[in-house]
C-alpha positions in Angstrom: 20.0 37.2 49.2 18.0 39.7 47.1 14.5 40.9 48.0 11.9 42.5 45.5 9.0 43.8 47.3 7.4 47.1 48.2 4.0 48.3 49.0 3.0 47.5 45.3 4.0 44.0 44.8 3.1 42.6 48.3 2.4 39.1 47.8 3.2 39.0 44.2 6.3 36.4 43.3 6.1 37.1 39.5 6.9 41.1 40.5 9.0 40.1 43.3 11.2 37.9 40.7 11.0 40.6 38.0 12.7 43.1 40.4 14.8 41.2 42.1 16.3 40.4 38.7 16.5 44.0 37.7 18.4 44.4 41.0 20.8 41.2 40.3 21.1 42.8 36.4 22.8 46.0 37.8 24.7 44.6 40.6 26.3 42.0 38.1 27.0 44.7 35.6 29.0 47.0 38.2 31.3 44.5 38.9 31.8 43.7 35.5 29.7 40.2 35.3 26.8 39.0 33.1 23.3 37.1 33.7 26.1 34.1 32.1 28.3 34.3 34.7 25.7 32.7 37.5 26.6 29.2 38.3 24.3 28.5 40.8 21.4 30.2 42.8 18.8 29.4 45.7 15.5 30.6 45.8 13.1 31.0 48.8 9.1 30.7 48.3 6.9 31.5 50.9 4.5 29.3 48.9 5.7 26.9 46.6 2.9 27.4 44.7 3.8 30.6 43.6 6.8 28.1 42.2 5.2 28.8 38.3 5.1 32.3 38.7 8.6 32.1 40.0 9.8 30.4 37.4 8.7 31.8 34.3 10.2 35.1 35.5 13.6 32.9 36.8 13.3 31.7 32.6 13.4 35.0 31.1 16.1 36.1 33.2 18.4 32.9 32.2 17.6 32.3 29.0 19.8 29.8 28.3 22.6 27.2 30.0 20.6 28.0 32.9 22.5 28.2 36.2 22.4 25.8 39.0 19.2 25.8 41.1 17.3 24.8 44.8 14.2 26.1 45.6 12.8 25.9 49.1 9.6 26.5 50.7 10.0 28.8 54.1 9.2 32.0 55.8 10.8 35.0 54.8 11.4 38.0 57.5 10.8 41.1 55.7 6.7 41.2 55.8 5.7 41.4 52.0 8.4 39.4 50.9 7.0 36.1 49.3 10.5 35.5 46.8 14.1 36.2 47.9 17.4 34.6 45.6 20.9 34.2 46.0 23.3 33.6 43.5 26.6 32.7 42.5 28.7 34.4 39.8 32.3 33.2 38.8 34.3 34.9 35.6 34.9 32.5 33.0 
């Protein structure tokens, strides 16, 4: 999965999201795959809720047919971390 904190977003799931997207953005991109392309994701929360905060950042990414989706509430190990997603991309 794919973590978005540092020591200026501790705590923070809207920032958290907002980079881990940036991060997903240019992973999908190199191997030649759009935001379209995700079929399905999981998303941890520390907190569900921060599941608002989450979300609205989870919206802009998809912006439409939005992909597959379970959220669960647990601990994440990486101290900071409050959001961490996995996703799915298949070529269509």
């Amino acid at each position: 999965g794919l973590l978005g904190h540092d020591a200026n977003n501790a705590g923070d799931a809207a920032a958290q999201t907002r980079e881990i997207f940036v991060k997903l953005q240019k992973i999908l991109e190199g191997a030649g795959y759009t935001s379209a392309d995700v079929v399905d994701g999981l998303v941890y929360l520390t907190d569900l809720s921060r599941f608002a905060d989450m979300n609205k950042e989870y919206r802009a990414f998809f912006q439409k047919d939005f992909p597959a989706r379970a959220t669960v509430g647990t601990g994440l190990v990486a101290p900071g971390a409050v959001v961490e997603i996995m996703v799915t991309a298949v070529k269509h």
